[in-house]
C-alpha positions as CSV (number, residue, x, y, z in Angstrom):
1,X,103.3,83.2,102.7
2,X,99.6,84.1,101.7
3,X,100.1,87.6,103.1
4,X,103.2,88.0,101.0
5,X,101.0,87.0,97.5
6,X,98.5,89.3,98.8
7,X,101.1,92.1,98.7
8,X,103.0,90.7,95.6
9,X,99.4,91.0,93.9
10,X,98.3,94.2,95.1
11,X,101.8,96.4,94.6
12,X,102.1,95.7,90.6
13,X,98.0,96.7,90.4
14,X,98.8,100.3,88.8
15,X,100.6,98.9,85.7
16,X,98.7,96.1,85.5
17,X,95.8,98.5,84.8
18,X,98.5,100.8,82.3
19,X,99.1,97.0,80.6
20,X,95.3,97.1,79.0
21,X,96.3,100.7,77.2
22,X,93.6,103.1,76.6
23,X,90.2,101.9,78.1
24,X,87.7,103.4,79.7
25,X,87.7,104.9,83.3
26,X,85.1,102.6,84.3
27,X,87.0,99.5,83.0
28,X,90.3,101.1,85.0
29,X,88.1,100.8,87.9
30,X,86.9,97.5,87.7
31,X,89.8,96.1,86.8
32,X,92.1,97.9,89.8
33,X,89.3,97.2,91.9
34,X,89.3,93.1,90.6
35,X,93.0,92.8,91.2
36,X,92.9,94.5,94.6
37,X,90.2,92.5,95.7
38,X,92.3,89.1,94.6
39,X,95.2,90.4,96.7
40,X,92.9,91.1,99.6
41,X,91.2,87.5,99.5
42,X,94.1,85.3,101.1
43,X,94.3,87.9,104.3
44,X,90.8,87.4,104.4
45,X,91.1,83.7,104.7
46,X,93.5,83.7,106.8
47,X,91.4,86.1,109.5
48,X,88.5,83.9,109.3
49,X,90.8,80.5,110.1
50,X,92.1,82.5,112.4
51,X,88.6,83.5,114.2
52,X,86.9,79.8,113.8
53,X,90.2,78.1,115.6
54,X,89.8,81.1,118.5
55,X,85.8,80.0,118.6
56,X,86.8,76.0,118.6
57,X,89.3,76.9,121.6
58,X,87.6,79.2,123.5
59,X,84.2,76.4,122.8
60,X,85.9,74.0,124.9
61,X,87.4,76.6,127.7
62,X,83.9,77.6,127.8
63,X,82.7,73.5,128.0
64,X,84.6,73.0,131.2
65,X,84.1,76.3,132.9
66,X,80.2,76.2,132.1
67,X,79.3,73.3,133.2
68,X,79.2,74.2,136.7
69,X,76.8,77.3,136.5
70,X,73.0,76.8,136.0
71,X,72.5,79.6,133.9
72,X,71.5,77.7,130.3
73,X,73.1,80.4,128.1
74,X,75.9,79.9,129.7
75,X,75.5,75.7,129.5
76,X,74.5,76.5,125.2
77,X,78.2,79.0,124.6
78,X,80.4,75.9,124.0
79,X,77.5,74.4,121.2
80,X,77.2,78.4,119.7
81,X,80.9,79.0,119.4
82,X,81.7,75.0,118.0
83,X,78.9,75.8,115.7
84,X,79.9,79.3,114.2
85,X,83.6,77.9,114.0
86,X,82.9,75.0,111.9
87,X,80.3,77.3,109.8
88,X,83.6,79.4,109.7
89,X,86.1,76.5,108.3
């Protein structure tokens, strides 16, 4: 659904722009590049969800596979990757 507002937002961008009648180029450009960039935003989100719930899982299939080595960066992973993917949510 967010992907489909994204699209609905950026396909009408052209006469959106037209709808302001005659402005400057630079204003045509700030405001295509605006309305774009609000289209583009719920993708974003969701790639981002996305990547901080493949960190949480991967954090705790890391958790039980490194707690058997006795190499610390290996033991600190799970903490890292739970760390970036709450930062992330």
């Amino acid at each position: 659904m967010t992907i489909l507002w994204g699209i609905a937002h950026v396909a009408p961008t052209r006469s959106v722009v037209r709808g302001f009648g005659p402005i400057s180029t630079d204003s045509k450009r700030l405001i295509t590049m605006t309305w774009v960039g609000e289209g583009v935003a719920p993708s974003s989100v969701i790639v981002v969800r996305a990547c901080a719930a493949m960190l949480l899982i991967t954090a705790v299939w890391t958790g039980f596979t490194s707690t058997r080595t006795p190499v610390l960066p290996m033991k600190l992973c799970p903490l890292v990757k739970t760390t970036v993917g709450v930062v992330f949510l």
